[in-house]
N, C-alpha and C positions, 0 to 999 in steps of 0.2 A: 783602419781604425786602430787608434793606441791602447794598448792592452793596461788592464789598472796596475800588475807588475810593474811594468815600468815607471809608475807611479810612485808605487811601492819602493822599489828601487832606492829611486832618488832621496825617498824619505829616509831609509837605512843610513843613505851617505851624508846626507844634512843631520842627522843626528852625532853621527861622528864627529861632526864640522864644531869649530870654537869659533872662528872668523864669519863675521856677517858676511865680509865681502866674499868668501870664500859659496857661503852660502847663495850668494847671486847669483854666482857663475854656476853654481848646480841648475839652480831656477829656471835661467835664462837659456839651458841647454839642452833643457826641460821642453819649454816652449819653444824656443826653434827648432827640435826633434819634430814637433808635433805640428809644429808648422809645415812640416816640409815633409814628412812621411806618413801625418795621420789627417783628421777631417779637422782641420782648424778652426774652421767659422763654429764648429759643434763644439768641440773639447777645450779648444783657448781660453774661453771663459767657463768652462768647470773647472779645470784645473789648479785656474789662476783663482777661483774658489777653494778650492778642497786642501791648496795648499797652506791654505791659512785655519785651514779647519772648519770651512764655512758652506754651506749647502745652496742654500740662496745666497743674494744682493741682500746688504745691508738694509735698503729701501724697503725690500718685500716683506709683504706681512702673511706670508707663506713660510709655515712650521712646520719640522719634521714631527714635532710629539711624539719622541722616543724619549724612556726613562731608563735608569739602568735594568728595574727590575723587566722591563720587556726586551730591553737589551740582551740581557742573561741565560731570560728564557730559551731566544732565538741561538746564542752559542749553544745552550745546554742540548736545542733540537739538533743543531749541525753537524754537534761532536760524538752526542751521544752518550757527552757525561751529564748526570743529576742534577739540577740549579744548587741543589747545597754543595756542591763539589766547586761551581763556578763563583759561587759567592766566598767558597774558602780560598780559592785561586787567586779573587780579586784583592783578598787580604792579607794573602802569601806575598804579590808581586805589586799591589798598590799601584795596578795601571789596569784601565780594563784591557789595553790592546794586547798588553803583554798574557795578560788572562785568554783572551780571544786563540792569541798565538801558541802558546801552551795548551789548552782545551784542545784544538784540532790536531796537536801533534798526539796528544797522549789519549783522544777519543776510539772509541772503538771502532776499525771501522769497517764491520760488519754492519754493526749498526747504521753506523752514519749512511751507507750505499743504501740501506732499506729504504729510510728517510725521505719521504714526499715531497716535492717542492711544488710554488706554485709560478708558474713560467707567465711572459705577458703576455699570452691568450686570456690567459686565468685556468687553463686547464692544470690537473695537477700530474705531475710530473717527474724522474729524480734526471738532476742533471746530467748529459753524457758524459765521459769517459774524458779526463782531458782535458774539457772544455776550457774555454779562456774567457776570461769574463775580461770588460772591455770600458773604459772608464765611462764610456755612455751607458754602457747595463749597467753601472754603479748610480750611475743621476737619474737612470728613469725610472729604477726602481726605488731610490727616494723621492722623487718626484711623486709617485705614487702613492706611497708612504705618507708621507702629506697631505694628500688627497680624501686619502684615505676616511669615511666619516660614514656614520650612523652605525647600527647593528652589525656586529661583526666587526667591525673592523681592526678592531685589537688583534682578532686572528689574523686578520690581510695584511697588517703592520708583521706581523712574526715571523708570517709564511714567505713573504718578501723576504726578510731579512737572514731567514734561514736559506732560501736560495741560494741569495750571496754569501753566505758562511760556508754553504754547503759545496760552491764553486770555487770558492778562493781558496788558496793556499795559507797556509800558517802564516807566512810572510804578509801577503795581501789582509788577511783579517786583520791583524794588528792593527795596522790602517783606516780599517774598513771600520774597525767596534772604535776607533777612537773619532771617525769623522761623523758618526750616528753621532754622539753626544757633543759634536763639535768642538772637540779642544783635542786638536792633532798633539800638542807639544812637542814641535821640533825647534820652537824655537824661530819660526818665519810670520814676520806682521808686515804690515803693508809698506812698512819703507825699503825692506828688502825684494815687497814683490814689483813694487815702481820701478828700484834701481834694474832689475831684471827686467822686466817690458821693454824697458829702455837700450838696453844692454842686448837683448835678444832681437831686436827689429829696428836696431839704429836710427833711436830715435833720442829725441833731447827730453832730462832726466824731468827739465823741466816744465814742459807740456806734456809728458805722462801725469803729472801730479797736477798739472789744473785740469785736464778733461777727468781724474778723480775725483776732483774737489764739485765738476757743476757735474755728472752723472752718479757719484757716491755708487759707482761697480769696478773693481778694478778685474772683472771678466769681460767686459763688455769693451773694458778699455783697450784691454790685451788683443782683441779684435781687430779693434779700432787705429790701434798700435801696427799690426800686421798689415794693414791696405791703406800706410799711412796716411789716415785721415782725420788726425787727430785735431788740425786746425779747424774742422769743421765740425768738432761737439759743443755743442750750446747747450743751454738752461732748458727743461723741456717741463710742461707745465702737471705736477701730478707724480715726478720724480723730485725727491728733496735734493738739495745740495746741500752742505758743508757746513754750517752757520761759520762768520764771522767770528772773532774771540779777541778776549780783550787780558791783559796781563796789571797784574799788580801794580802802581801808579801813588803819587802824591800830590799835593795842589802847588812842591817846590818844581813842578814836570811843566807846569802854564808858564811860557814863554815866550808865547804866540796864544793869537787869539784860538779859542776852545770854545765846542759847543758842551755844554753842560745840562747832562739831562738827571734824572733821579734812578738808581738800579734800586730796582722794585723787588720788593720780595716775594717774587714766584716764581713760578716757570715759564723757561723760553719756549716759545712755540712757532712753527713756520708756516701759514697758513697759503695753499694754490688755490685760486677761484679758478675756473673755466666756467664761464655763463652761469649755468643754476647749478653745477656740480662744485662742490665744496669739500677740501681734503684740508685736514689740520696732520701735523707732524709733530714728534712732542722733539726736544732736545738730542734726543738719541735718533731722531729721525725716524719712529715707531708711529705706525699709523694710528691718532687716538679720536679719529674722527667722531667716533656711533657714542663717544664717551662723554661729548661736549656738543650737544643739540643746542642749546643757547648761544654758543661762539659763532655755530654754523649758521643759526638765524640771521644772526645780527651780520654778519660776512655779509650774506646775501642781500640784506635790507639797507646797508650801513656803505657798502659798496662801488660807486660807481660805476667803474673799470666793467668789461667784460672777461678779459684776462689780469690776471695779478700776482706776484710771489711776493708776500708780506712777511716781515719779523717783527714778533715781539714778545710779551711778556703778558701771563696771565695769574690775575692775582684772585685768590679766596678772601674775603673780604667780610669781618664781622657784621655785628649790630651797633658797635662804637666808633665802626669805620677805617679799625685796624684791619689788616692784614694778619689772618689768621695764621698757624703755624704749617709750616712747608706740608705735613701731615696730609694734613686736609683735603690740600688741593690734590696730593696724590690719591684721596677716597674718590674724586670727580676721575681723571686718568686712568685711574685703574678697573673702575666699577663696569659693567657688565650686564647687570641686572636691574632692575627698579630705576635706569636713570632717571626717569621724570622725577621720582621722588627726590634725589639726590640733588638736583639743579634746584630744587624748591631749598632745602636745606643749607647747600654750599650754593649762594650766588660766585658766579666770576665776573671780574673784570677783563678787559684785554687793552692792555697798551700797546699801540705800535710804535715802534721807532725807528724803520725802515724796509725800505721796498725794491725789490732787486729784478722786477718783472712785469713791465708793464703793455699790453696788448702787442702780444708777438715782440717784445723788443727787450733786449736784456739791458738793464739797468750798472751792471755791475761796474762797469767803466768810467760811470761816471761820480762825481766827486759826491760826499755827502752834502751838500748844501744846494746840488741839481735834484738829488735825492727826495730827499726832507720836501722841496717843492712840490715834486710829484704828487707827495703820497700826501700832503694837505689836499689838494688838489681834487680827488677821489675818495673819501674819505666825509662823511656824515657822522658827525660828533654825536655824541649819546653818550648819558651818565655812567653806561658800561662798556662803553666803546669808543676810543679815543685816542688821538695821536698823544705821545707823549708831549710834555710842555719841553721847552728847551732855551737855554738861555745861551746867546753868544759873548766871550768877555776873552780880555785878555789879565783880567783883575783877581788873581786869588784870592780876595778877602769876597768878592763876589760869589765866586765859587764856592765857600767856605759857606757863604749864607745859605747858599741851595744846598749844601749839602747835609748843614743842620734842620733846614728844614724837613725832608726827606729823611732823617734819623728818629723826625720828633713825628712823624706822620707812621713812622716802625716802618720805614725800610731802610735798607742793606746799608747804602750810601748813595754815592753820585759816578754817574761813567762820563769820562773825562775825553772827546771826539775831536780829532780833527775834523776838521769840517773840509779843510780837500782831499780827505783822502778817497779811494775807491775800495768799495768792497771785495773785500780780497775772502773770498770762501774756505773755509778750514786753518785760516793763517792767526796765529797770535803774533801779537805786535804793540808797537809805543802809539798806533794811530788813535786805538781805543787801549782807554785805561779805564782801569775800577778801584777807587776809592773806598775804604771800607775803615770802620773802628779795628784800631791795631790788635788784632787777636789770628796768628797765625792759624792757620788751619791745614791738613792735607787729606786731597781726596783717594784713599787707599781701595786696592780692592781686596774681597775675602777669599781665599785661596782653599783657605780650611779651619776645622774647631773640633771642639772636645764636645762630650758632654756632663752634663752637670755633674755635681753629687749631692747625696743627702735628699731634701723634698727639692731638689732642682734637676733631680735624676732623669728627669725625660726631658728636660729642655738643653738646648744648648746653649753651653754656658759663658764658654771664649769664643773667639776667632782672631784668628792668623790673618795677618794685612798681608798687602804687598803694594808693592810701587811697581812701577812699569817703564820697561825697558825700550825705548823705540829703535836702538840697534838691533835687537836681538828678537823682538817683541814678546816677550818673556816679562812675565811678574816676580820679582823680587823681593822675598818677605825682609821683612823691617820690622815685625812686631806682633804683639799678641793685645789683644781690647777685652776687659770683663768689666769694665767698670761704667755707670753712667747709665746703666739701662737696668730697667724695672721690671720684678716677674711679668706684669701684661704684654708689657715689648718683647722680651723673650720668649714668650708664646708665639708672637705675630711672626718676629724673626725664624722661630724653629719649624713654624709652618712654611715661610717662605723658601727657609732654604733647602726643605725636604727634600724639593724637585732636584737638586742643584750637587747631593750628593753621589760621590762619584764609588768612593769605599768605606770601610769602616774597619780600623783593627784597634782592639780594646773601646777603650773612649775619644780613639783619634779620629778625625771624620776628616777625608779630603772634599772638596768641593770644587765646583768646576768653578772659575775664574769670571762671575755674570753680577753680583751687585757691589755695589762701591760703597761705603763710607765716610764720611766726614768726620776727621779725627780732630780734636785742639789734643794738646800735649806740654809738656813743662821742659822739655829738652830732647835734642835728637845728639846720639852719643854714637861714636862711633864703634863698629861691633864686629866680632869674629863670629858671632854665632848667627847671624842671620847672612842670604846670600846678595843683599844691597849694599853691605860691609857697612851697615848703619842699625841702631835701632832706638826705640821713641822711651823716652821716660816719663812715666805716669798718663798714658794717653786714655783716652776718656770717648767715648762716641759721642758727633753730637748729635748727627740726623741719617739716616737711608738715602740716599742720593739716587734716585729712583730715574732720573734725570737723564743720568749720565751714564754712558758703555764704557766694560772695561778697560779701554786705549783712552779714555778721557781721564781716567785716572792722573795723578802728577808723575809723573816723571823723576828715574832718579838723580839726574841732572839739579831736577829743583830742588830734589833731598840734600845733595851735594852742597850745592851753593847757601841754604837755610842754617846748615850744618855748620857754612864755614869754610870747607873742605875745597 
């Protein structure tokens, strides 16, 4: 078994590291270490998790529910300092791990030896003498942590977590209090950890990054990578993949014939049938099944197929026939409670406009216009459940008419489709384009923010963007937002991002790197004072992209290129 030091370790050295690729060859040395000295088929895909900060699969809707202040708690049991001393720590050194690491150096530890833990019997316990905690004790005890629910368990959340504080060393905690709140920050995202899979079990960089794209685990892939069998991951019905992505486009792009459909103003959704079991996926690939009882009906009713992996778009839909504002359809998504009331309230729509899975058989290979046949095919029309219309032209002024049309009906614009191409999962590209009215936008994420002054004094009243980095995987700020949003929304906002903060010194509030933004802006200028060497003038929020995970963010690449630069 690999001990979580060496974990640790690596992380020390990746922190030193400026070179992505330098950071590969850490990764990858990482996993072939553990490949070949520790329990591979177990650790390979924790690791190739926790390096990125991450406890589960993307996919899974298995949560740790660790906040900071239980977080806190558990250093402050470990160490044996006061939480008001951990919470001064966290605002001295503006990292909890650095906090975590500090705490246990300067804890008493007299104290700390007294200290109970509670062991995976469930008996309680103080750890031996020495002991080595081992990156599987680190997963099963969040594993559990997770699990964790009803009466008590806030204490079983603690008593775990003091364990692991109470066994690791200063070194390991740091690690340890930064992957409970999942955001390591070394600076490692998934293109570094593909190049390393690849690099570590001599394999090609680029069927590491399609068996990513159809099982969205790159733990599982790392496996998978190890007993090279990677040409043998398929589509599996119930795990999402990658959606498809379409890049910025004009109707001067039609120079060949184009299927022209309408981009609808909702949200994308991925829906798996398997016979009477029905799973919807939202854009981030979050399970929002129990949230859309009406989508699920109709799936089931609406459906021919027995097996199926469908794409589309679901729209909130007035009493005038518009499409209500993006808002809305996030109260359906997100809601919890009362849904039957809520489906009486917000009707939805579902438009499909493709299908990548049909009874045991992946679709993906084949062209859109085999596609599109299929999913007519299977498929029972209903006023709220419908293939998208589609038009084939090689006519821009054609185009031009669907696309006013679909402006004047208030949606977005027109997606502009090759009709041979194949669905390529996770890939942007010219096969699919999106046509929109010219009004720049960038999808930024919130990194951190102030709070208010005067009667704004308990809300938070800025926030700090950032662009995102896919060498480095690192958020890059560009800017600060106060503008465009209203006392109500700043309520909604300060509740949301409660959970999300990480410290606090004076009115500066860091936050962990989890909702995105949609900015418009009057200019991107270039800058010394922000770390994207860019920043945004006059930028304005438009909507919560609720949507979308922090690596969907824009890139600063595109910052780059919008810029100018």
């Amino acid at each position: 078994m690999t001990s979580f030091k060496e974990f640790a370790d690596a992380c020390e050295t990746i922190e030193g590291i400026a070179s992505s690729l330098e950071m590969t060859t850490v990764v990858s040395s990482l996993l072939r270490r553990i490949s070949e000295f520790g329990d591979p088929d177990t650790e390979l895909a924790i690791v190739s998790r926790f390096i990125m900060g991450r406890v589960f699969p993307d996919w899974s809707d298995v949560e740790l529910g660790v906040g900071p202040s239980l977080l806190y708690d558990a250093i402050s049991r470990a160490s044996g300092l006061p939480v008001t001393r951990i919470k001064q720590l966290v605002r001295e050194t503006g990292d909890v791990g650095e906090t975590a690491k500090v705490a246990l150096e300067k804890g008493d530890e007299a104290s700390k030896s007294q200290t109970t833990f509670l062991d995976f019997t469930g008996a309680d316990t103080a750890p031996a003498a020495g002991l080595t905690i081992t990156i599987a004790d680190v997963f099963e005890r969040m594993n559990s942590i997770a699990h964790a629910s009803g009466k008590g368990s806030q204490q079983t959340k603690v008593k775990h977590l003091q364990y692991l504080f109470g066994t690791a060393s200063p070194v390991e905690s740091k690690y340890l209090a930064r992957i409970v709140l999942e955001e390591l920050r070394i600076g490692i995202g998934e293109g570094v950890v593909r190049d390393a899979i690849a690099q570590a079990f001599s394999e090609d960089v680029g069927e590491v990054e399609r068996a990513y794209m159809l099982i969205n685990d790159l733990g599982e892939v790392s496996v998978t990578a190890l007993h090279h069998d990677l040409d043998a991951v398929a589509i599996m019905i119930g795990r999402p993949i990658k959606p498809m992505l379409a890049q910025l486009g004009s109707f001067d792009d039609i120079i060949a014939v184009y299927a022209i459909e309408w981009k609808f103003d909702g949200t994308r959704v991925q829906i798996h049938k398997d016979g009477d079991c029905v799973r919807i996926f939202s854009r981030r690939l979050e399970d929002v099944t129990n949230s859309l009882p009406d989508i699920v009906k109709l799936v089931k009713s609406r459906i021919t197929a027995n097996q199926a992996i469908l794409d589309g778009e679901v729209v909130a839909v007035g009493a005038e026939g518009k499409p209500l504002a993006f808002q809305e359809i996030l109260k359906r998504f997100r809601r919890k409670y009362d849904i039957s009331a809520m489906v009486q309230k917000i009707p939805l729509y579902l438009n499909l406009f493709d299908i990548v899975y049909l009874d045991g058989v992946s679709l993906i290979d084949e062209d859109l216009r085999a596609r599109r046949a299929r999913l007519e095919e299977i498929v029972a029309q209903h006023k709220q459940f419908s293939v998208a219309e589609q038009v084939l032209t090689d006519d821009p002024a054609i185009a031009h008419a669907v696309y006013q049309a679909a402006l004047d009906a208030g949606h977005e614009g027109v997606m502009l489709k090759n009709p041979d191409s194949l669905y390529s999962p996770g890939k942007r590209g010219k096969n699919w384009l999106k046509v929109k009215p010219i009004m720049e936008t960038l999808d930024l994420v919130v990194v951190g923010a102030d709070w208010g002054e005067g009667r704004r004094a308990n809300l938070i009243g800025s926030y700090l963007l950032a662009c995102y980095d896919t060498d480095t995987g690192e958020f890059l700020e560009i800017g600060r937002v106060g503008t465009g949003i209203t006392d109500e929304q700043l309520a909604e906002l300060t509740e949301l991002f409660s959970q999300y903060i990480i410290s606090e010194v004076g009115s500066a509030i860091e936050l962990q790197p989890a909702v995105v933004f949609e900015i418009v802006y009057e200019e991107i200028q270039k800058s010394k004072h922000y770390a994207s060497g860019y920043a945004l003038r006059f930028p304005r929020l438009v909507r919560v992209r609720f949507d979308k995970m922090p690596e969907d963010a824009d890139t600063v690449e595109r910052v780059e290129r919008l810029a100018g630069g």
